[in-house]
RONUZA-536534 format. One line per field, with one value per atom (N, C-alpha, C): residue number from 0; chain; atom name; x negated, y negated, z negated. Coordinates in nm, 2 decimals, padded with zeros to 4 digits. Each point is the difference from the previous one (the first is absolute). Layout:
BEGIN
num	NUM/... $
cadena	A/... $
atomo	CA/... $
X	X/... $
Y	Y/... $
Z	Z/... $
***
This chain:
BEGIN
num	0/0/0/1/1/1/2/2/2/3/3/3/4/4/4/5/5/5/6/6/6/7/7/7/8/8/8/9/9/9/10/10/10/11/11/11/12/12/12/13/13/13/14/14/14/15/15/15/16/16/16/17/17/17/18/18/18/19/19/19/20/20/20/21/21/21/22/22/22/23/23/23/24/24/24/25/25/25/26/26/26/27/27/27/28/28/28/29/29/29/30/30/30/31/31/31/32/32/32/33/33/33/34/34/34/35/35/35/36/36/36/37/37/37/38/38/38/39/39/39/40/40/40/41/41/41/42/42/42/43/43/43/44/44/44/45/45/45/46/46/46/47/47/47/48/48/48/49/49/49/50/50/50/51/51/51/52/52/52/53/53/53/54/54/54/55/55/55/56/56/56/57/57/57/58/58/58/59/59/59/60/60/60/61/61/61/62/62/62/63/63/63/64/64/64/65/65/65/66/66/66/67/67/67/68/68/68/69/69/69/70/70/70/71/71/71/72/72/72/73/73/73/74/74/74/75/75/75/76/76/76/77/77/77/78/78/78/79/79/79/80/80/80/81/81/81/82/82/82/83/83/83/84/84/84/85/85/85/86/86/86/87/87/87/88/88/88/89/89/89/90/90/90/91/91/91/92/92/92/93/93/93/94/94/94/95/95/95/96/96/96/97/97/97/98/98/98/99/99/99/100/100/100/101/101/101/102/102/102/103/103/103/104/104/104/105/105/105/106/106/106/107/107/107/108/108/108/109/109/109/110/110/110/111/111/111/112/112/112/113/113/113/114/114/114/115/115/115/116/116/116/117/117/117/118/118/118/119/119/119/120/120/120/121/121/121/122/122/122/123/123/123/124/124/124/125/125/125/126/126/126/127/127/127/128/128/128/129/129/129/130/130/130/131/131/131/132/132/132/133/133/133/134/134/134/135/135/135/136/136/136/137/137/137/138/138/138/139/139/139/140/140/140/141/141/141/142/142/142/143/143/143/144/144/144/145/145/145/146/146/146/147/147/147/148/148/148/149/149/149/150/150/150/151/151/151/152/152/152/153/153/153/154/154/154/155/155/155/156/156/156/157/157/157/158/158/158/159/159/159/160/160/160/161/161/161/162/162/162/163/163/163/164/164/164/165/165/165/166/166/166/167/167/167/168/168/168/169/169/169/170/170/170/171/171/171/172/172/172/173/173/173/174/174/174/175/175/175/176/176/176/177/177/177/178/178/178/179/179/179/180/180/180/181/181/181/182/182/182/183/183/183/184/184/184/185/185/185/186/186/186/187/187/187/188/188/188/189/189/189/190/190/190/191/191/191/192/192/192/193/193/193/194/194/194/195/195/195/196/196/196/197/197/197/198/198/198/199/199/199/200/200/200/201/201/201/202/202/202/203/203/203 $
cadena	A/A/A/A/A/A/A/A/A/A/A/A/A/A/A/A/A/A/A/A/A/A/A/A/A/A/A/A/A/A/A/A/A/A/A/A/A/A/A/A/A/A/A/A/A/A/A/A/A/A/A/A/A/A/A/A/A/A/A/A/A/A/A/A/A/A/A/A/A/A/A/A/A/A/A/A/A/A/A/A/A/A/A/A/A/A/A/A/A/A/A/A/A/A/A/A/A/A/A/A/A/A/A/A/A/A/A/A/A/A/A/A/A/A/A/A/A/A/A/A/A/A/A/A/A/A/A/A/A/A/A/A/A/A/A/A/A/A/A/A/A/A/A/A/A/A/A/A/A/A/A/A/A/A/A/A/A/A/A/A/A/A/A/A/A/A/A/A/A/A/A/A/A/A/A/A/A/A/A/A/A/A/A/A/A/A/A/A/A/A/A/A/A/A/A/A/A/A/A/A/A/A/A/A/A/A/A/A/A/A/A/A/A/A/A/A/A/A/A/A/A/A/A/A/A/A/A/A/A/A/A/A/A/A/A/A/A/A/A/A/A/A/A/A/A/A/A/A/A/A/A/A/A/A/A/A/A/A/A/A/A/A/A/A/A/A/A/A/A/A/A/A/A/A/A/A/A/A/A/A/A/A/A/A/A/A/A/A/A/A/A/A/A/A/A/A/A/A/A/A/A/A/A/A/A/A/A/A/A/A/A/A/A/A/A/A/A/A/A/A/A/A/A/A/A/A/A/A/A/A/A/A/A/A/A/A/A/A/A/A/A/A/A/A/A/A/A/A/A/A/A/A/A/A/A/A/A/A/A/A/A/A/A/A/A/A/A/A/A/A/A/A/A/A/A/A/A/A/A/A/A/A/A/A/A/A/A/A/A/A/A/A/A/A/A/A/A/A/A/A/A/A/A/A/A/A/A/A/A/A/A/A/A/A/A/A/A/A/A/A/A/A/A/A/A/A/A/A/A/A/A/A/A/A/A/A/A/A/A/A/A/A/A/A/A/A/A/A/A/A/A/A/A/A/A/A/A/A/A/A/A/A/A/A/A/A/A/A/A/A/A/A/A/A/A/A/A/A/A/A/A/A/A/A/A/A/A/A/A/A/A/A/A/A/A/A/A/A/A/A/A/A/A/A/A/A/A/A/A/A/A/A/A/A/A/A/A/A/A/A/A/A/A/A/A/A/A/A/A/A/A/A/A/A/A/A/A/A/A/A/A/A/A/A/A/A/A/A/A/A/A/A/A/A/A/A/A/A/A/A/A/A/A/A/A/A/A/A/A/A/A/A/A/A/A/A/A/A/A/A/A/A/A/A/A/A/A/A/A/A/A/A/A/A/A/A/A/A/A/A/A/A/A/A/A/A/A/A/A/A/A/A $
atomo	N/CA/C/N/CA/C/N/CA/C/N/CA/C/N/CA/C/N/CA/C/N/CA/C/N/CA/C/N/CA/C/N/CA/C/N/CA/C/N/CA/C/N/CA/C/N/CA/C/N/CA/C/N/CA/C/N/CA/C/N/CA/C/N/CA/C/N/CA/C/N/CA/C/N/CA/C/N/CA/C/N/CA/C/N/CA/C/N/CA/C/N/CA/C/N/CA/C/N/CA/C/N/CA/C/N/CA/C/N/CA/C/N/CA/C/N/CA/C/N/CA/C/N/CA/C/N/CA/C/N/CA/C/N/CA/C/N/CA/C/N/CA/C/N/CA/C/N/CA/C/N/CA/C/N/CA/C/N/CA/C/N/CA/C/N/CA/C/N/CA/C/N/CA/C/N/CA/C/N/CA/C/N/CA/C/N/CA/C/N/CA/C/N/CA/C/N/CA/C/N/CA/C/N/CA/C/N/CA/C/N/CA/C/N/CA/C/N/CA/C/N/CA/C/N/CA/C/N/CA/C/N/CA/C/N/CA/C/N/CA/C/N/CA/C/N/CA/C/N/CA/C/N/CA/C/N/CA/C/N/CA/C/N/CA/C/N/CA/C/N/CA/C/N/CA/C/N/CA/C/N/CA/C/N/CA/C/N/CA/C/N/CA/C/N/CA/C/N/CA/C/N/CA/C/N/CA/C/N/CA/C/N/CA/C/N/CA/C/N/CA/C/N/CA/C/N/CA/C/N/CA/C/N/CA/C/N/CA/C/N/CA/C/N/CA/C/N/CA/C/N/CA/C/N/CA/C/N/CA/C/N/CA/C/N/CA/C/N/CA/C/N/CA/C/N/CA/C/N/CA/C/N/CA/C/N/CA/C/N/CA/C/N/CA/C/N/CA/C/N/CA/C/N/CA/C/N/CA/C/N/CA/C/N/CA/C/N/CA/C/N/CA/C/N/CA/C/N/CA/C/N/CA/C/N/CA/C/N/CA/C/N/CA/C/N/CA/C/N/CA/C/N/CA/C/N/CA/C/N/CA/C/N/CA/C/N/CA/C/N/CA/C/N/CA/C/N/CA/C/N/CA/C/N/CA/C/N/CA/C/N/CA/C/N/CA/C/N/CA/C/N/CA/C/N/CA/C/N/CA/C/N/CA/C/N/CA/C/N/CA/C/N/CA/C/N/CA/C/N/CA/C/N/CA/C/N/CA/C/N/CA/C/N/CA/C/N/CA/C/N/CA/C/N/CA/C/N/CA/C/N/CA/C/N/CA/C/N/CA/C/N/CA/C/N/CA/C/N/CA/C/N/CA/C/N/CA/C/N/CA/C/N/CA/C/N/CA/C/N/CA/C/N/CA/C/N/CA/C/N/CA/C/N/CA/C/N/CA/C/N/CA/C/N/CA/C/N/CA/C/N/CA/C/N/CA/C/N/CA/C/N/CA/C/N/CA/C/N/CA/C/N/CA/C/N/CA/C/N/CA/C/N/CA/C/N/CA/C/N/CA/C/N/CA/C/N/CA/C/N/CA/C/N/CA/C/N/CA/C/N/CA/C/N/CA/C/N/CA/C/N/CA/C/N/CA/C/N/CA/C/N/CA/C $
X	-24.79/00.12/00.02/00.04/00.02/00.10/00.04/00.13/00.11/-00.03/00.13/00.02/-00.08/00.06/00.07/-00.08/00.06/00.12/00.05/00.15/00.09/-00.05/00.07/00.09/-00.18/00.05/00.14/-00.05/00.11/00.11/00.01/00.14/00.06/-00.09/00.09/00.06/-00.12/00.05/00.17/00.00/00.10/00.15/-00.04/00.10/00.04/-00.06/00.02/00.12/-00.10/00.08/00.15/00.00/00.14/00.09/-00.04/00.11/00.05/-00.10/00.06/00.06/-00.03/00.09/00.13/00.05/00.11/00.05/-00.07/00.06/00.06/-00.07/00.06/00.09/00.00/00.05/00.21/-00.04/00.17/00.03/-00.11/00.08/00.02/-00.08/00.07/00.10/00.06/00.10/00.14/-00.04/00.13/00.01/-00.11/00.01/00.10/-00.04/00.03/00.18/00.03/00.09/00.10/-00.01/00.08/-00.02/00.18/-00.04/-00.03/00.01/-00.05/00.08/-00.05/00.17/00.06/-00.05/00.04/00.01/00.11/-00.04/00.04/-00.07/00.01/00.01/00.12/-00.02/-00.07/-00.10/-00.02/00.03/-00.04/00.09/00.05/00.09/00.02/-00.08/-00.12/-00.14/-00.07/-00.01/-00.13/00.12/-00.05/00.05/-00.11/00.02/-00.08/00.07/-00.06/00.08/-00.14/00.06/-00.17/00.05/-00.10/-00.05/-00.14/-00.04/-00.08/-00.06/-00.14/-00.09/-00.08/-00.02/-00.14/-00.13/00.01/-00.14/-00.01/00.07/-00.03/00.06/-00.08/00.02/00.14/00.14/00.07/00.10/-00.06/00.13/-00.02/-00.05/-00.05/-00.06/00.05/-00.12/-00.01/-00.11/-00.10/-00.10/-00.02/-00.13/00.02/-00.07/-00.03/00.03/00.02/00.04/-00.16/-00.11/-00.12/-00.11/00.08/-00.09/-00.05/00.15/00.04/-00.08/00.04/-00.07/-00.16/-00.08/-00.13/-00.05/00.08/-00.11/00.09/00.06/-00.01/-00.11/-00.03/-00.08/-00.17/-00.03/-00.13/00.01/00.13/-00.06/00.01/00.05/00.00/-00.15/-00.12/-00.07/-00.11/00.02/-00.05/00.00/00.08/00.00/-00.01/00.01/-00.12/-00.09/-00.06/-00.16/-00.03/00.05/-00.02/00.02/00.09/00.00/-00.13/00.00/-00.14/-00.12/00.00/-00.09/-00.01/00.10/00.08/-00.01/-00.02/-00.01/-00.16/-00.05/-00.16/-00.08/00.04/00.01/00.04/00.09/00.08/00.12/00.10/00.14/00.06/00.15/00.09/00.04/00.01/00.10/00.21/00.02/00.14/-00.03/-00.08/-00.01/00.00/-00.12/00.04/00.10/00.10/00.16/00.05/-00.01/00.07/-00.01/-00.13/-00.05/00.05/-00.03/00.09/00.12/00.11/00.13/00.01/-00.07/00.05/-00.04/-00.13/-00.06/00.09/00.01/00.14/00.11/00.06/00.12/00.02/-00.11/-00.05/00.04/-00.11/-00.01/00.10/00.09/00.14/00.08/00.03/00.03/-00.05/-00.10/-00.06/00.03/00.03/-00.02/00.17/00.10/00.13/-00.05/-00.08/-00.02/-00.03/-00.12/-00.10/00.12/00.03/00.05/00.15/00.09/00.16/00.02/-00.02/00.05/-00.02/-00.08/-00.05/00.06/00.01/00.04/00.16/00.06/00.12/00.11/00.14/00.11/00.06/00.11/00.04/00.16/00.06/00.15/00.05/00.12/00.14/00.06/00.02/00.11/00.13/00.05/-00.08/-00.09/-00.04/-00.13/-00.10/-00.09/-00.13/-00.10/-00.13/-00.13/-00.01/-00.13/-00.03/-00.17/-00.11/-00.13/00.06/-00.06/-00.01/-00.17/00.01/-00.17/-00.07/-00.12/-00.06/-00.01/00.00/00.01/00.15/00.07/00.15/00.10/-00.04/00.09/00.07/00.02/00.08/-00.10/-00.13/-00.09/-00.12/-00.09/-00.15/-00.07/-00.15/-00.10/-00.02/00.02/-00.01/00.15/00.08/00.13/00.15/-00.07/00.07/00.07/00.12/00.07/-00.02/-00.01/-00.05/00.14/-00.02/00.17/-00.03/00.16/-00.01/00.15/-00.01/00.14/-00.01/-00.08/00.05/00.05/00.16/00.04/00.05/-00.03/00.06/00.05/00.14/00.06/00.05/-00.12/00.03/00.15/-00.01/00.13/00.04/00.11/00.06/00.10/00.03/00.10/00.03/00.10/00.02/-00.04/-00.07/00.01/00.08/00.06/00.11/-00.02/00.14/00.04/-00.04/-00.05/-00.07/-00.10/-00.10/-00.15/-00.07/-00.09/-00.02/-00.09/-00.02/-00.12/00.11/00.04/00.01/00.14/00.07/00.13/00.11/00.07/00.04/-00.05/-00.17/-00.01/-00.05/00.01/-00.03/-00.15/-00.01/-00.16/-00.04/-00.08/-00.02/-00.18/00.00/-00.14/-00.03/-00.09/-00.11/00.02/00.04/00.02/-00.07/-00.12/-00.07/-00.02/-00.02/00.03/-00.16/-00.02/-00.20/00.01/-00.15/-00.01/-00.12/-00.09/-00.05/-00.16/00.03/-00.18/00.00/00.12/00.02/00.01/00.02/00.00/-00.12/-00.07/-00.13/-00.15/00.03/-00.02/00.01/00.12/00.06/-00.06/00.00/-00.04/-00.18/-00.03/-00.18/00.02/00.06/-00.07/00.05/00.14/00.03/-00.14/-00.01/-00.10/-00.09/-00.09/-00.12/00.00/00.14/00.03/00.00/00.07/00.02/-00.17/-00.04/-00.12/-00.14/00.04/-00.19/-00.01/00.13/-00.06/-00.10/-00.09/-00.14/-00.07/-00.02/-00.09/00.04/00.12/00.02/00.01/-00.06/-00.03/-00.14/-00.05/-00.16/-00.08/00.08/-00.06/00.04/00.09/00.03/-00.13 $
Y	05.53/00.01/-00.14/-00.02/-00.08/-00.10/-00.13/-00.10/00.10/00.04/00.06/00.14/00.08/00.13/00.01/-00.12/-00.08/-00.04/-00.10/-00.05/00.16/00.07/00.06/00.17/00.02/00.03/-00.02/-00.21/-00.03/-00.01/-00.04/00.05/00.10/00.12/00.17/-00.04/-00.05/00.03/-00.04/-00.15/-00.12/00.06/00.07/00.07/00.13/00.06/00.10/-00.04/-00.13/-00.02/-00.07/-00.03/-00.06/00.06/00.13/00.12/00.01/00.04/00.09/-00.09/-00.14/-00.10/00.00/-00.01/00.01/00.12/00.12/00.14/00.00/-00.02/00.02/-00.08/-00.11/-00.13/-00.01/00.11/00.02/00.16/00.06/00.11/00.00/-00.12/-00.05/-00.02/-00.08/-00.11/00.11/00.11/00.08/00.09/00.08/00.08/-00.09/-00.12/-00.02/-00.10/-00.01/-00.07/00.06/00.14/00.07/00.14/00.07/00.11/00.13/00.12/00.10/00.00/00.05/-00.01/-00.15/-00.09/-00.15/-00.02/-00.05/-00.04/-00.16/-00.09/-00.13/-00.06/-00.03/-00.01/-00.12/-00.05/-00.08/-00.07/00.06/00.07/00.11/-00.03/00.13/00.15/-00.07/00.07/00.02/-00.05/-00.02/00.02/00.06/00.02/00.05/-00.06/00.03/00.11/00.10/00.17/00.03/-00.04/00.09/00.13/00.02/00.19/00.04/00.11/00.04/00.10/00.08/00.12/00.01/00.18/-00.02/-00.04/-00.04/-00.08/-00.01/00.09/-00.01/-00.16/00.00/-00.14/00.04/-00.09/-00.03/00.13/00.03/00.08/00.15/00.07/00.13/00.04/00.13/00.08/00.11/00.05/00.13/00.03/-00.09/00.09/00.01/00.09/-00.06/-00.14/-00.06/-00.10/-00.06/00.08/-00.01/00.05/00.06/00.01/-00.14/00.00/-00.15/-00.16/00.02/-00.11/00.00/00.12/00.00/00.03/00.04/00.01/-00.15/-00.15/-00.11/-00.06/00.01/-00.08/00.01/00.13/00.08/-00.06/-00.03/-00.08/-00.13/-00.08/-00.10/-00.04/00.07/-00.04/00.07/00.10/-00.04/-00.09/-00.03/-00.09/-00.14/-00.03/-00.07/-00.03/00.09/00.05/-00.01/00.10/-00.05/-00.16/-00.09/-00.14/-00.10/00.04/-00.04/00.02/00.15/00.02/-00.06/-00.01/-00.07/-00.13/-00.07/-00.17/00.00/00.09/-00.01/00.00/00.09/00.06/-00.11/-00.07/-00.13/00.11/-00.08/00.06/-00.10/00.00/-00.10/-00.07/-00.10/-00.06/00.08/00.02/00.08/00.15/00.07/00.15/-00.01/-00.12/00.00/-00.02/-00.10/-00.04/00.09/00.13/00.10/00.08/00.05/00.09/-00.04/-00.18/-00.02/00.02/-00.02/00.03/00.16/00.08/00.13/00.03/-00.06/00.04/-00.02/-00.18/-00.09/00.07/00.06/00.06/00.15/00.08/00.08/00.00/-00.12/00.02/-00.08/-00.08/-00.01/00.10/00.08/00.12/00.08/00.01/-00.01/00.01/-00.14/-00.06/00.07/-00.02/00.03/00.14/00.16/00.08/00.05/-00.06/00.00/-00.08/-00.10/-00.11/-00.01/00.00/00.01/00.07/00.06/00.14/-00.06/-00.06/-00.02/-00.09/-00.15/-00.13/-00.02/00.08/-00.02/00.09/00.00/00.11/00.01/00.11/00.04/00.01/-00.10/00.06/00.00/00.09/-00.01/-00.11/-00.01/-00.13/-00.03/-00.08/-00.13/-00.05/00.00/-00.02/-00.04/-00.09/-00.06/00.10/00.00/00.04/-00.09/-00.03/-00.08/00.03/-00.07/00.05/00.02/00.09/00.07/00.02/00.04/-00.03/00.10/-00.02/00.11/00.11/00.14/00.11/00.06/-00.05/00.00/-00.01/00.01/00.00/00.12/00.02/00.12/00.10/00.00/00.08/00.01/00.09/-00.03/-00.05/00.01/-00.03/00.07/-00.10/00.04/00.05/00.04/00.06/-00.13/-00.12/-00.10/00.03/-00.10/00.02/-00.14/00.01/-00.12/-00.01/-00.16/-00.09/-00.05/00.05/-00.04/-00.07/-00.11/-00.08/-00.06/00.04/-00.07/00.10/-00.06/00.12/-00.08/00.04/-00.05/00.09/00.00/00.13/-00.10/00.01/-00.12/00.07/00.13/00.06/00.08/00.02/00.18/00.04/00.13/00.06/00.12/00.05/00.15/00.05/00.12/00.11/00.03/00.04/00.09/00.17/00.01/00.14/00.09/-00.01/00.07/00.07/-00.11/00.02/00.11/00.06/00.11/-00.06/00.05/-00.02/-00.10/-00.14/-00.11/-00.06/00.13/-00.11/-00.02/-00.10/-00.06/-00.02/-00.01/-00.08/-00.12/-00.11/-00.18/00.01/-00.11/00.02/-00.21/00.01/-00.15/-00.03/-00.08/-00.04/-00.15/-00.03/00.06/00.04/00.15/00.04/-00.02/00.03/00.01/-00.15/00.02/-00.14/00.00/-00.11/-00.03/-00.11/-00.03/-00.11/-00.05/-00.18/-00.03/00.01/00.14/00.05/00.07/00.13/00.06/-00.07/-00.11/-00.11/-00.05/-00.03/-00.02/00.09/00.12/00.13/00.04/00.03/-00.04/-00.08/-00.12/-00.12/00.05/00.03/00.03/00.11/00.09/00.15/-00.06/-00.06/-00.05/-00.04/-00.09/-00.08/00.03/00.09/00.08/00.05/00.08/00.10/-00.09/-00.12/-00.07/-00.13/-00.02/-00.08/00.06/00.08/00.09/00.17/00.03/00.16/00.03/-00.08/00.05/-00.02/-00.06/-00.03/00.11/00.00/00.14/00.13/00.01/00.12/00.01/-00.13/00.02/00.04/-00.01/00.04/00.13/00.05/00.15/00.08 $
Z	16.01/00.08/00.07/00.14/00.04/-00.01/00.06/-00.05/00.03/00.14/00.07/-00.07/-00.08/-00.05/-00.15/-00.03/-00.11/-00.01/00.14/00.00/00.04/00.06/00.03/-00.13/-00.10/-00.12/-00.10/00.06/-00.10/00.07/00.10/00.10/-00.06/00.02/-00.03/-00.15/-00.08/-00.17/00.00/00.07/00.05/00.03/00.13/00.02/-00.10/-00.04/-00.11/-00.08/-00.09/-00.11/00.05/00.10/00.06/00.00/00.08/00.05/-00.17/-00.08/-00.13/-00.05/-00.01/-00.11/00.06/00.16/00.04/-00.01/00.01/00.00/-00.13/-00.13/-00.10/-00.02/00.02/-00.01/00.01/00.13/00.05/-00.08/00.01/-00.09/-00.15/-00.08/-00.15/00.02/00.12/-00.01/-00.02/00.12/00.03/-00.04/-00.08/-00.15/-00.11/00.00/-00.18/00.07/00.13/00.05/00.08/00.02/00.06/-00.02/-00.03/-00.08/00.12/-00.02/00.09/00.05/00.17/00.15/00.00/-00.06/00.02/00.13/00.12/00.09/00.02/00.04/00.04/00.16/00.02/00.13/00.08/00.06/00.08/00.15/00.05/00.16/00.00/00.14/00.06/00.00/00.05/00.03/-00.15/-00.11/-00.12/-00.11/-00.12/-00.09/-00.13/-00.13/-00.11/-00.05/00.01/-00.06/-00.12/-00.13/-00.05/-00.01/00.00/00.01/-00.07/-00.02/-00.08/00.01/00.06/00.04/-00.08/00.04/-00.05/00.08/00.13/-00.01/00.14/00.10/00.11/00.12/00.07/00.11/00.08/-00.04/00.05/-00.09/-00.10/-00.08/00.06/00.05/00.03/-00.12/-00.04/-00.09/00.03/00.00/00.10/-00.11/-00.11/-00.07/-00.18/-00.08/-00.11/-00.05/-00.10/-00.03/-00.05/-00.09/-00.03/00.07/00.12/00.12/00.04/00.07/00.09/-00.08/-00.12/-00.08/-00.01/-00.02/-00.02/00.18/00.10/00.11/00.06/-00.07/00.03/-00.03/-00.13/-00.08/00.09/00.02/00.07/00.10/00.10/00.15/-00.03/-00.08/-00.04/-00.06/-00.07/-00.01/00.11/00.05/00.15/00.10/00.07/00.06/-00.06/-00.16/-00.01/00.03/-00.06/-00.01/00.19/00.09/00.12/00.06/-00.05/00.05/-00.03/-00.12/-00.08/00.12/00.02/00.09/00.14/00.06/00.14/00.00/-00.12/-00.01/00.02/-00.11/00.06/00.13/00.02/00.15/00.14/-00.05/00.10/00.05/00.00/00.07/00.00/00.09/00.07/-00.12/00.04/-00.15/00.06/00.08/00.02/-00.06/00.03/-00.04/-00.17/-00.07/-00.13/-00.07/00.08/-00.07/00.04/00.11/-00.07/-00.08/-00.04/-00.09/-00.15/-00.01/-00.12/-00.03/00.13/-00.02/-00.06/00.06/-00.01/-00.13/-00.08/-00.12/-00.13/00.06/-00.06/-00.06/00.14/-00.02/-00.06/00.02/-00.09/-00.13/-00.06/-00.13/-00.04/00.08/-00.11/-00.03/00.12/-00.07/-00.11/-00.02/-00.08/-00.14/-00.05/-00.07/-00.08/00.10/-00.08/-00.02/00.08/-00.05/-00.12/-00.05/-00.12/-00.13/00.07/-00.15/-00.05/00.14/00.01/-00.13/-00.03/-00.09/-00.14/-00.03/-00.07/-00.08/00.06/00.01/00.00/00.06/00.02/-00.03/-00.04/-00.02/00.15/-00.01/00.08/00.00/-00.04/-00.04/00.09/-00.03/00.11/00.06/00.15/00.00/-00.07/00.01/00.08/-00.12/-00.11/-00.08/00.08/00.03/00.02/-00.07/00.06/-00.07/-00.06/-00.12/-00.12/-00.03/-00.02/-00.03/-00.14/-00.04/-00.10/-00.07/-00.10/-00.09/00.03/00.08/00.07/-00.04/00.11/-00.07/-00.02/-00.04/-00.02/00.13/00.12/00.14/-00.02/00.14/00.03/00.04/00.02/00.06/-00.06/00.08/-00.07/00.08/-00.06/00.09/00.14/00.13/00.12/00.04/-00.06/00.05/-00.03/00.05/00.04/00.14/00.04/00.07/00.10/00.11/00.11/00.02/00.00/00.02/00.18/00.06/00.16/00.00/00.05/00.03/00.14/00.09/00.15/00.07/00.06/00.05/00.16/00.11/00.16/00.07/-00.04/00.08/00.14/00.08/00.13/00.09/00.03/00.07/-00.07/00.01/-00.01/00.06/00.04/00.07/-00.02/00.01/00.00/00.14/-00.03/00.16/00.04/00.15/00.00/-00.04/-00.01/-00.09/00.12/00.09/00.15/-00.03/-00.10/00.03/-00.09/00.02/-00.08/-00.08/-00.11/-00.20/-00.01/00.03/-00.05/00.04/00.10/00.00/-00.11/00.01/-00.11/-00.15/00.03/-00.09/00.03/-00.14/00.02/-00.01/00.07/00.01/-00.03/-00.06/-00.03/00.02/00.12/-00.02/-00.02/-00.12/-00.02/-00.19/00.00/-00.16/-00.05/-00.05/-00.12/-00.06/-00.13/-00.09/-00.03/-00.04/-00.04/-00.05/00.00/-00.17/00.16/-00.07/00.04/00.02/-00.07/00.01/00.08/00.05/00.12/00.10/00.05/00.09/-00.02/-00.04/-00.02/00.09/-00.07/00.07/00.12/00.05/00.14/00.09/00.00/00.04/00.04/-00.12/00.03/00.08/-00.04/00.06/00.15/00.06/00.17/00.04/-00.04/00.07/-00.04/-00.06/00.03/00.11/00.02/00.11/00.14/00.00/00.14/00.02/-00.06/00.00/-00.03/-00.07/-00.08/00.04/00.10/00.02/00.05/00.06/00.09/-00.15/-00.05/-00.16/-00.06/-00.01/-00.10/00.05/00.15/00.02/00.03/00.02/-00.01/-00.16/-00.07/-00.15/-00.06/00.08/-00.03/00.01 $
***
């Protein structure tokens, strides 16, 4: 293997282990530091709200809980296994920092799925979570609960009582609350899309 597929290996590994130590890193803090529905205000705009899913990006849930968890794990070691291939091969050093972001952010989620349950209790507020002796959480194996606390409700407004589906109700953008492996994710899958769509439609 060459110098350059070499640095670039370790790049991905690099960035990998980055995303996860900060992914986890803020959701220990605001698990074991803030009880459930905690909100913390920062700005106007930004607020720490924890919250708690089963697994989907940005707090959506649409599948199985052990669906969702075992068909993560599966593209997560796919597209492994493809970067591996793609480093061999030669590719951008930008197309590979995204692939890691998205793998990254992947498998942090991940990680609360499989282990959360396990590792940690669940009490009532205002009570804090606590690691607890493995095995002994609130959950089992894989049916952990993914911790999201970034919340930017940048506008909101009411509709008028005029408008038809939605008048008079409040409308706040941008709702959904997420953690920083979903931003992670995000971040790769954009700019695959705005820098690498000819690549990623030439390998279809």
């Amino acid at each position: 293997m060459s110098k350059r597929k070499k640095s670039q290996l370790y790049v991905a590994l690099l960035l990998f282990l980055c995303v996860i130590v900060i992914d986890q890193a803020i959701k220990v803090a605001v698990k074991t530091g803030m009880y459930l529905h905690q909100s913390i205000r920062v700005t106007d705009w930004f607020y720490l709200l924890f919250t708690e899913n089963n697994g989907m990006a940005f707090g959506w849930e649409l599948f199985d809980k052990l669906l969702l968890t075992s068909f993560r794990i599966v593209f997560v070691a796919l597209i492994a296994v493809y970067m591996v291939r793609a480093i061999r091969r030669g590719i951008p050093w930008g197309y590979l920092v995204c692939l890691s972001l998205i793998v990254a952010g992947a498998a942090g989620n991940i990680i609360d799925c499989v282990f959360y349950g396990l590792i940690f209790n669940n009490p009532p507020a205002p009570m804090v979570a606590e690691f607890v002796p493995f095995g002994s959480g609130y959950g089992t194996l894989f049916h952990g609960l993914v911790v999201d606390m970034f919340y930017f409700p940048l506008v909101e407004w009411n509709w008028p009582a005029w408008m038809p589906y939605c008048g008079g109700n409040h409308f706040i953008f941008f709702s959904p609350i997420f953690n920083f492996a979903d931003a992670a994710i995000s971040c790769g899958i954009i700019a695959l899309l705005l820098f690498y769509n000819k690549r990623l439609t030439m390998e279809k």
